[in-house]
C-alpha positions in Angstrom: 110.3 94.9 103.5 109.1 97.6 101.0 109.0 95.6 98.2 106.8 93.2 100.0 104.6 95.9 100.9 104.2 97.0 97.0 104.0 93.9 96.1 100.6 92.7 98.3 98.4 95.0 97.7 98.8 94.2 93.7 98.2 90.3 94.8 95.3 90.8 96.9 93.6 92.9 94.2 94.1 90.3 91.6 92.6 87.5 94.4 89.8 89.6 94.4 89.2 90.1 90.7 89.3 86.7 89.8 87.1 85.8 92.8 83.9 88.2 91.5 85.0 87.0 88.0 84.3 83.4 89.7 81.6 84.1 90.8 80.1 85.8 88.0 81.2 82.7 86.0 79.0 80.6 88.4 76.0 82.7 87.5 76.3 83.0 83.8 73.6 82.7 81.7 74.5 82.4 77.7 77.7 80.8 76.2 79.0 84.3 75.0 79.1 85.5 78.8 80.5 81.9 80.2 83.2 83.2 77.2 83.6 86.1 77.9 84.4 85.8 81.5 86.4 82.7 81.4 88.8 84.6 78.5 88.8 87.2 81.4 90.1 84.4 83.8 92.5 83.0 81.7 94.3 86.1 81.3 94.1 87.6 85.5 95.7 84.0 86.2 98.6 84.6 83.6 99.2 88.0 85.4 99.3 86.4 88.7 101.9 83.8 87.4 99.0 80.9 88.1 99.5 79.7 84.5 97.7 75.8 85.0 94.5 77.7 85.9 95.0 80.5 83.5 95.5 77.2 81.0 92.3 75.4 81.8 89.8 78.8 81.5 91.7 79.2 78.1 90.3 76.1 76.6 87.1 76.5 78.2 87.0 80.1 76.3 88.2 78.7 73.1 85.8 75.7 73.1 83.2 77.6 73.3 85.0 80.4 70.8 84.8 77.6 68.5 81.4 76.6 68.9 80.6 80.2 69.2 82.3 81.1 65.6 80.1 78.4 63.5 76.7 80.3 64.3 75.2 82.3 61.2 75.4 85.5 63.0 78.5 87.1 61.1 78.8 90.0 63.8 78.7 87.5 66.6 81.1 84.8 64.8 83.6 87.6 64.6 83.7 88.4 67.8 84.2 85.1 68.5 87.2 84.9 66.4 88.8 88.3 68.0 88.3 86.9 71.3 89.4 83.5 71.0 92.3 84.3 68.6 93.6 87.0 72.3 93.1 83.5 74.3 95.4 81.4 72.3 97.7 84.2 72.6 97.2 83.8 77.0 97.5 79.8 76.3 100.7 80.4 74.3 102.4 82.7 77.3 101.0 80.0 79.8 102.2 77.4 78.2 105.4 79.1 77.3 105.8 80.2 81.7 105.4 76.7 82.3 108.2 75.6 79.8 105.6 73.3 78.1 107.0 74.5 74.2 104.8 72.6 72.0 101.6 73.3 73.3 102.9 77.0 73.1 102.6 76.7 69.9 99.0 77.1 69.3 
């Protein structure tokens, strides 16, 4: 019973992070914020062990990383890079949790 105790207050404050990160998602106005965020999704659903939703806010992070890191702003493109190269990273250990090897391998 004690571990169940320890154990729901750390679930319910993930539920609640990734709701305001929903709905801060809904309300984004640039691509580097819908990027940002949904990077930020991908990896509070790996932690929760929700890895098919951590999966699909990956690739919505990276295709936009990828659209992101072709601009001419070198600063920006870089930070494009660092962030999407920590995604594939989240995709990987989703991937990996859900015993889906070869798409582990991103």
């Amino acid at each position: 019973m004690s571990v169940l105790c320890l154990i729901s207050p750390f679930i319910w404050a993930q539920t609640s992070v990734i709701d305001s990160l929903k709905h801060l998602l809904s309300t984004a106005g640039s691509d580097s914020q819908v990027m940002n965020i949904s990077a930020d999704l991908c990896l509070k659903y790996l932690l929760a062990s929700q890895y098919n939703e951590s999966i699909k806010y990956g690739k919505q992070a990276t295709a936009i990383a990828d659209k992101l890191e072709r601009l001419p702003s070198i600063q920006f493109s870089n930070r494009a890079k660092a962030l999407d190269a920590k995604v594939c990273i989240r995709l990987g250990n989703a991937y990996e949790n859900i015993a889906d090897y070869p798409n582990s391998f991103i």
